[in-house]
DOLO-528404 format. One record per residue (C-alpha): residue number from 1; x, z, y. Coordinates in nm, 2 decimals, padded with zeros to 4 digits, always signed. Each point is the difference from the previous one (the first is absolute). Example, Ala and Ser with C-alpha at 12.3 -4.5 7.8 and 13.67 -1.06 7.14 Angstrom:
<atoms>
+-----+--------+--------+--------+
: pos :     px :     pz :     py :
+-----+--------+--------+--------+
:   1 : +01.23 : +00.78 : -00.45 :
:   2 : +00.14 : -00.07 : +00.34 :
+-----+--------+--------+--------+
</atoms>
This chain:
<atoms>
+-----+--------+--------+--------+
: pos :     px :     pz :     py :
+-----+--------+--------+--------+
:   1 : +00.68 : +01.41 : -12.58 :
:   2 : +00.11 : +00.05 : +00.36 :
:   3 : -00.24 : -00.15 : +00.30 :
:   4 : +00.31 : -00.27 : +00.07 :
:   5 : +00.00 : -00.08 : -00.38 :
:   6 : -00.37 : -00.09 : -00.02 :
:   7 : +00.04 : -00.24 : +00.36 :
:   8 : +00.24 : -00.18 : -00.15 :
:   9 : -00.17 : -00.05 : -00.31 :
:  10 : -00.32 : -00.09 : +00.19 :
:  11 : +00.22 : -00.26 : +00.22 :
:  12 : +00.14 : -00.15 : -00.33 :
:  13 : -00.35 : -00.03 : -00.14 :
:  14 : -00.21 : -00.09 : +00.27 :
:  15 : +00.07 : -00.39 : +00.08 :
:  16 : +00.04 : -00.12 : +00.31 :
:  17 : -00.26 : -00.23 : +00.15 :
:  18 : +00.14 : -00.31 : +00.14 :
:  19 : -00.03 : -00.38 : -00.04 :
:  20 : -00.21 : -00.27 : +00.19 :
:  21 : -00.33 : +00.18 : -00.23 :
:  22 : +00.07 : +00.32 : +00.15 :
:  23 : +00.06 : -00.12 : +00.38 :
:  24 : -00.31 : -00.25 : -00.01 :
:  25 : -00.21 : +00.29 : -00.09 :
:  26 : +00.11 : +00.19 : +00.24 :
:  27 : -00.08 : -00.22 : +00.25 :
:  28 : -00.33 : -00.03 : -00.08 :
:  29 : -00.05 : +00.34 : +00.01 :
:  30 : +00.11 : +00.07 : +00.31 :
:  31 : -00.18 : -00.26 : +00.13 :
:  32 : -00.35 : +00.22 : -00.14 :
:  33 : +00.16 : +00.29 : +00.19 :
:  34 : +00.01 : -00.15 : +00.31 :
:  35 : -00.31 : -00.15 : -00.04 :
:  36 : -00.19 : +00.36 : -00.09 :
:  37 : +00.18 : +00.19 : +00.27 :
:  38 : -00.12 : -00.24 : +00.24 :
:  39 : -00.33 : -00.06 : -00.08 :
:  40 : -00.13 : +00.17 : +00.26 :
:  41 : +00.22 : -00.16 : +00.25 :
:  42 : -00.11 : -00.36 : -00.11 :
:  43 : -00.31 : -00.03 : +00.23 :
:  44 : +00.21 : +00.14 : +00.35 :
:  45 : +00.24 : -00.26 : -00.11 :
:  46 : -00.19 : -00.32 : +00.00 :
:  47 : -00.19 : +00.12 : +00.32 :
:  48 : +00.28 : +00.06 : +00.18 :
:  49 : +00.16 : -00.33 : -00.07 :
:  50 : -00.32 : -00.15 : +00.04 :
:  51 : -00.01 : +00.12 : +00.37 :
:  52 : +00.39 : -00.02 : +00.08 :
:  53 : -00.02 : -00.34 : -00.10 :
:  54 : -00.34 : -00.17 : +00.15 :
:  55 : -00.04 : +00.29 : +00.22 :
:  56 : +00.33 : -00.07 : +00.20 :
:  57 : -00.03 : -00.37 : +00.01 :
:  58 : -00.39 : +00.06 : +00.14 :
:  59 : +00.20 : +00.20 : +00.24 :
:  60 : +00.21 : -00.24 : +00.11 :
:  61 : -00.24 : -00.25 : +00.01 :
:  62 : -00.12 : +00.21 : +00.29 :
:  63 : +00.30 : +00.03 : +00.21 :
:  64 : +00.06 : -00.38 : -00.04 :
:  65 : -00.36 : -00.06 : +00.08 :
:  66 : -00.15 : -00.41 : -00.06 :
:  67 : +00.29 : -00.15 : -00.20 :
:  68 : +00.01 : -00.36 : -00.14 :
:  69 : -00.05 : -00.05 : -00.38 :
:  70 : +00.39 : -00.05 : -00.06 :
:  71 : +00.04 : +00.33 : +00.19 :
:  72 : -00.25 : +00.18 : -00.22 :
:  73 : +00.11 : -00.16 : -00.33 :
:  74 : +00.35 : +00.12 : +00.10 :
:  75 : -00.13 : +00.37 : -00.01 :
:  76 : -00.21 : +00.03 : -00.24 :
:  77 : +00.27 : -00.16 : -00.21 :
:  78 : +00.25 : +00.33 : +00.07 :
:  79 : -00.31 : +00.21 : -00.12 :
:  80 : +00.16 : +00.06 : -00.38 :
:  81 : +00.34 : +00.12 : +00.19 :
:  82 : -00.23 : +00.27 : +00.16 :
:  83 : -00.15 : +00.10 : -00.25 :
:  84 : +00.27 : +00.03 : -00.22 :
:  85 : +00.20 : +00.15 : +00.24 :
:  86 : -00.14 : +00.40 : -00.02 :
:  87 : -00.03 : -00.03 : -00.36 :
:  88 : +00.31 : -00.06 : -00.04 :
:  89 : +00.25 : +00.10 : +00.26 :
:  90 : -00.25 : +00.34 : +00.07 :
:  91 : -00.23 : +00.09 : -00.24 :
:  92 : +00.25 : -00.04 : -00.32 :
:  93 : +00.30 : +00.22 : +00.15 :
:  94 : -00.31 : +00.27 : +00.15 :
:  95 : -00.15 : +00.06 : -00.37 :
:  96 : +00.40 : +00.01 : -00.15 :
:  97 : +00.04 : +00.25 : +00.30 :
:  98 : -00.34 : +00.21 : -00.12 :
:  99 : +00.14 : +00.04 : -00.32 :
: 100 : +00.29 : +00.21 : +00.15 :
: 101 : -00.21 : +00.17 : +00.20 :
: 102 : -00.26 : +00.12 : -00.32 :
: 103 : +00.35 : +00.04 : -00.19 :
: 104 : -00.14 : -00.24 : -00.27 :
: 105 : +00.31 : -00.25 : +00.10 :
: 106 : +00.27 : +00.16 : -00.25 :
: 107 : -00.27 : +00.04 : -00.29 :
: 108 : -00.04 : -00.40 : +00.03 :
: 109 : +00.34 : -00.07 : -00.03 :
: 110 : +00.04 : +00.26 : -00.26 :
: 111 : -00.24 : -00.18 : -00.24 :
: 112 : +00.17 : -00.11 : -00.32 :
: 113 : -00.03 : -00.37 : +00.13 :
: 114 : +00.27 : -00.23 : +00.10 :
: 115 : +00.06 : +00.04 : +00.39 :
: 116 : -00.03 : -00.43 : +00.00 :
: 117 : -00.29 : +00.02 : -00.17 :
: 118 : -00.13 : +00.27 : +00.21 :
: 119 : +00.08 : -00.14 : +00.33 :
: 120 : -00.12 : -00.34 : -00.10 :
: 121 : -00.37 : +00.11 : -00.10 :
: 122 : -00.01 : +00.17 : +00.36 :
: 123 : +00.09 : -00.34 : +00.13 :
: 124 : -00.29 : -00.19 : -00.25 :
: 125 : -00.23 : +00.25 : +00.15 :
: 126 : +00.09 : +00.03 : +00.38 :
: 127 : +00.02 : -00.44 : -00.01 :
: 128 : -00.30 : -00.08 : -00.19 :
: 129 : -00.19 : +00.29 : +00.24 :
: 130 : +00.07 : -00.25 : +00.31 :
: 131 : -00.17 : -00.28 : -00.13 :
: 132 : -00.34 : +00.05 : +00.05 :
: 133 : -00.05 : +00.17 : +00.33 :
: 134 : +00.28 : -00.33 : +00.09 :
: 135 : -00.26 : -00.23 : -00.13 :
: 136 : -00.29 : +00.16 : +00.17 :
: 137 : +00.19 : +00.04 : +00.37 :
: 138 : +00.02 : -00.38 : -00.04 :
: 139 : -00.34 : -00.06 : -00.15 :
: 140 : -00.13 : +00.19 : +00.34 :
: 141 : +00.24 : -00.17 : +00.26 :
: 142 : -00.10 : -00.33 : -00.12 :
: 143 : -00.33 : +00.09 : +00.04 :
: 144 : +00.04 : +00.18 : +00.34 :
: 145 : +00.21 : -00.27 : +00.15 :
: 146 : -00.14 : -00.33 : -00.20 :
: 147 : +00.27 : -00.12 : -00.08 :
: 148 : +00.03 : -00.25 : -00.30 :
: 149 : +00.35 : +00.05 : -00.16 :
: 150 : +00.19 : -00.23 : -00.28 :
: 151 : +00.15 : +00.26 : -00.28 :
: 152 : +00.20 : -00.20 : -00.22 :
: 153 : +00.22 : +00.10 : -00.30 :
: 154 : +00.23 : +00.15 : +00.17 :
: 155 : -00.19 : +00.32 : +00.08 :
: 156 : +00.06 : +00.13 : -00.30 :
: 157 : +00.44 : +00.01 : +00.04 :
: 158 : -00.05 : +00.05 : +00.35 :
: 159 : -00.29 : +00.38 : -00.08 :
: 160 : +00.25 : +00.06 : -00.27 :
: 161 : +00.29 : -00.01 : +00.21 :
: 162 : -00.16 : +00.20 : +00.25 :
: 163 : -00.20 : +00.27 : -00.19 :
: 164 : +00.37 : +00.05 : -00.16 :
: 165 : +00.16 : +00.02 : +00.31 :
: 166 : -00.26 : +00.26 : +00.15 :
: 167 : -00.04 : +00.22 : -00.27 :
: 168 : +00.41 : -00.02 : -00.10 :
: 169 : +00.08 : +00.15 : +00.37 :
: 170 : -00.27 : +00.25 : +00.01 :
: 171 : +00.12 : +00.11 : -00.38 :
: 172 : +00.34 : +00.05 : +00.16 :
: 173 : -00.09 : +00.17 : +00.30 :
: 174 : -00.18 : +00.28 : -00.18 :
: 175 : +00.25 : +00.05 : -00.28 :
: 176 : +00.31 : -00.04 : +00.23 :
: 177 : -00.12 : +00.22 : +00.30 :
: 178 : -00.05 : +00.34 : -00.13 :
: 179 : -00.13 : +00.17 : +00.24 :
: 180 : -00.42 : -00.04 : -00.02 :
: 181 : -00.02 : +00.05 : +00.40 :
: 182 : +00.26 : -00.25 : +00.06 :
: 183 : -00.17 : -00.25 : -00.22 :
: 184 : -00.32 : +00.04 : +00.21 :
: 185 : +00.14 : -00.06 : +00.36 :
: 186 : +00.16 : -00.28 : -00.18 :
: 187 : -00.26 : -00.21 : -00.10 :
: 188 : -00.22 : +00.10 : +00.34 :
: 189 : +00.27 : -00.11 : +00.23 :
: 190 : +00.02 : -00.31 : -00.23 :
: 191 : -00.36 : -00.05 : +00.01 :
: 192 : +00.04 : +00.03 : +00.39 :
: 193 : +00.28 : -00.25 : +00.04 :
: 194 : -00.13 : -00.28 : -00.28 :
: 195 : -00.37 : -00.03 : +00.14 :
: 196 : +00.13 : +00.01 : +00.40 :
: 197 : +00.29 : -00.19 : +00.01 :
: 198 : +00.02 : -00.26 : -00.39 :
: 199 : -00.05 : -00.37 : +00.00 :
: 200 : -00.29 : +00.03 : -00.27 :
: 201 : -00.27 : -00.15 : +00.15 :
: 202 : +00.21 : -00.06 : +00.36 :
: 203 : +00.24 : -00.34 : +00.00 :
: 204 : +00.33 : +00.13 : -00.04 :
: 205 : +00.07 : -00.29 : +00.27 :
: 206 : -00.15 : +00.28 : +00.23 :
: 207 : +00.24 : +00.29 : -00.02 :
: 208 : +00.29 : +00.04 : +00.21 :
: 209 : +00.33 : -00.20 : -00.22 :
: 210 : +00.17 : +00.31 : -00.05 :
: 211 : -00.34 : +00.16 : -00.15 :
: 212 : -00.06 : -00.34 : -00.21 :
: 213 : +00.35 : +00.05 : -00.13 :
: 214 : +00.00 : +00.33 : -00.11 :
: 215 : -00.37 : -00.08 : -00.17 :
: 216 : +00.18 : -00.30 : -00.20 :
: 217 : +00.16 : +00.29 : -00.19 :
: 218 : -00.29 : +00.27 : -00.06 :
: 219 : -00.25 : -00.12 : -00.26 :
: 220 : -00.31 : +00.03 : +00.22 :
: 221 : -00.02 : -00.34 : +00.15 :
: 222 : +00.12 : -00.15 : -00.32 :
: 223 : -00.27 : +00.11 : -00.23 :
: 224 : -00.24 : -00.13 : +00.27 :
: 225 : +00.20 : -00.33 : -00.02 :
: 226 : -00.03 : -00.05 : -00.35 :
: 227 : -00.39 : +00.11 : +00.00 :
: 228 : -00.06 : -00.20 : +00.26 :
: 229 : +00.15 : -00.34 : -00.14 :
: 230 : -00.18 : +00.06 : -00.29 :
: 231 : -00.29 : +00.01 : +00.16 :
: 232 : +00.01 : -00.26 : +00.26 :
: 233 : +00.08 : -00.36 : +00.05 :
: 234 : +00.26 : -00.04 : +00.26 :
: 235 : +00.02 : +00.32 : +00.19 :
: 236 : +00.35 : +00.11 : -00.23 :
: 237 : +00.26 : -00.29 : -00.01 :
: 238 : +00.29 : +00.16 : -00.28 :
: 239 : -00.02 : +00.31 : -00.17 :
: 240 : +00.30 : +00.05 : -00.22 :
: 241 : +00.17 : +00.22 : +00.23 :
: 242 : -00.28 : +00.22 : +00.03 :
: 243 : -00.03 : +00.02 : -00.35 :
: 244 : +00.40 : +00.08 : -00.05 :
: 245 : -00.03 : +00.23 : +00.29 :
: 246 : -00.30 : +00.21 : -00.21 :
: 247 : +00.21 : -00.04 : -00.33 :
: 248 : +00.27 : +00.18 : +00.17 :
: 249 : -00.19 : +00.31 : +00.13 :
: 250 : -00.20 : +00.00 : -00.37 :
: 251 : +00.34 : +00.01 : -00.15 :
: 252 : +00.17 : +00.26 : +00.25 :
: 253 : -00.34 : +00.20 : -00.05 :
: 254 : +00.05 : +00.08 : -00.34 :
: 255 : +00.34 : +00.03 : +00.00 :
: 256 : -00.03 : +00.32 : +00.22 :
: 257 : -00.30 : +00.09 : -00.24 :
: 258 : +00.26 : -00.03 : -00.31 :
: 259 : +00.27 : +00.17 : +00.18 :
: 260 : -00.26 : +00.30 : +00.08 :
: 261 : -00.15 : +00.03 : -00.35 :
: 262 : +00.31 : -00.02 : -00.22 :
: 263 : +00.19 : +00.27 : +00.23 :
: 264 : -00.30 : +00.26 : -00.10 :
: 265 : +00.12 : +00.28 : -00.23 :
+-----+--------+--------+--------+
</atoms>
């Protein structure tokens, strides 16, 4: 029997896996991958949030100087957005960039997994992995700046929506930009412009018009709009469009993450 005889005998054999069984599995697995491939990184990843979060707002409590208690309560309020924010938007698309750079990237995505399922356990990972150094940058700015806030039920839509957001972007970035050096200046020029010049824990009231407009559309002062109402009494009046505003990025996020993963040979 010739070698294209026995293929084609093995192919009419061997069943394909498929179904909701086969895809749910999946998932879970590659969720476990994740997990072991970064368990070394898990430590550097709640400290830096940790200090990009309650480190920068102690910062800025130094440039402002002796604020009032609505002033402080307004800042340490943002503190979630900042610590999400290099999770997210710098860390996720650094390791997806790493990966190209240790050539372990096409191996990934040549695992006999579902690419959804694939790229969905990444995303489990990379959102759950923001939550506690998110908690403890506002666990430490509350403490720094005594502050007492009012979280209500709301802050769990409004970390979903944002986690989501952050770690949907970042996922896109590193799988869309190919280039491992490209994705670096990137996310340090982003890092740059989103700590210097954001409404997270500045009034957007503040900013020049044409800089308030042009922030209405990026997702950064939204997720610290949504936070922050969830967090305060007051201090946020409506919140829908901030919410529709993150939906949208989420949305256009994986659809350039789709686009990249099903045009892979």
């Amino acid at each position: 029997m010739t070698d294209a005889a026995l293929h084609a005998q093995e192919t009419a054999v061997a069943p394909k896996k498929a179904g909701l069984r086969h895809w749910w599995d999946s998932y879970l697995t590659m969720m476990r991958f994740e997990v072991l491939s970064l368990r070394t990184f898990l430590v550097s990843a709640l400290v830096i949030q940790t200090l990009m979060g309650a480190g920068m707002g102690v910062m800025y409590g130094f440039f402002l100087g002796d604020i009032p208690g609505t002033a402080r309560t307004f800042l340490v309020s943002g503190i979630p957005a900042l610590a999400l924010f290099p999770l997210g938007f710098v860390l996720v698309p650094n390791i997806i960039a790493n990966q190209r750079f240790e050539e372990t990237y096409d191996y990934i995505w040549s695992l006999p997994a579902p690419r959804m399922a694939s790229a969905l356990g990444s995303f489990t990972v990379f959102a759950v992995l923001g939550l506690p150094g998110t908690a403890a940058a506002l666990v430490v700015s509350v403490l720094v700046f005594g502050v007492t806030l009012s979280p209500t039920v709301a802050i769990i839509p409004a970390i979903l929506i944002s986690t989501s957001i952050a770690t949907s972007v970042g996922y896109a970035i590193g799988h869309g930009v190919k280039n491992p050096r490209l994705v670096n200046i990137f996310t340090n020029l982003l890092v740059f412009l989103v700590l210097m010049f954001s409404p997270i824990v500045v009034p957007i009231e503040q900013f020049p018009s044409w800089f308030a407009s042009l922030h209405r559309v990026l997702p950064f002062w939204h997720m610290a709009n949504v936070l922050r109402a969830s967090l305060t009494d007051g201090l946020v009046a409506n919140v829908t469009a901030s919410y529709l505003v993150l939906l949208a990025w989420t949305v256009v996020a994986w659809g350039v993450t789709i686009r990249v993963i099903k045009r892979r040979p």
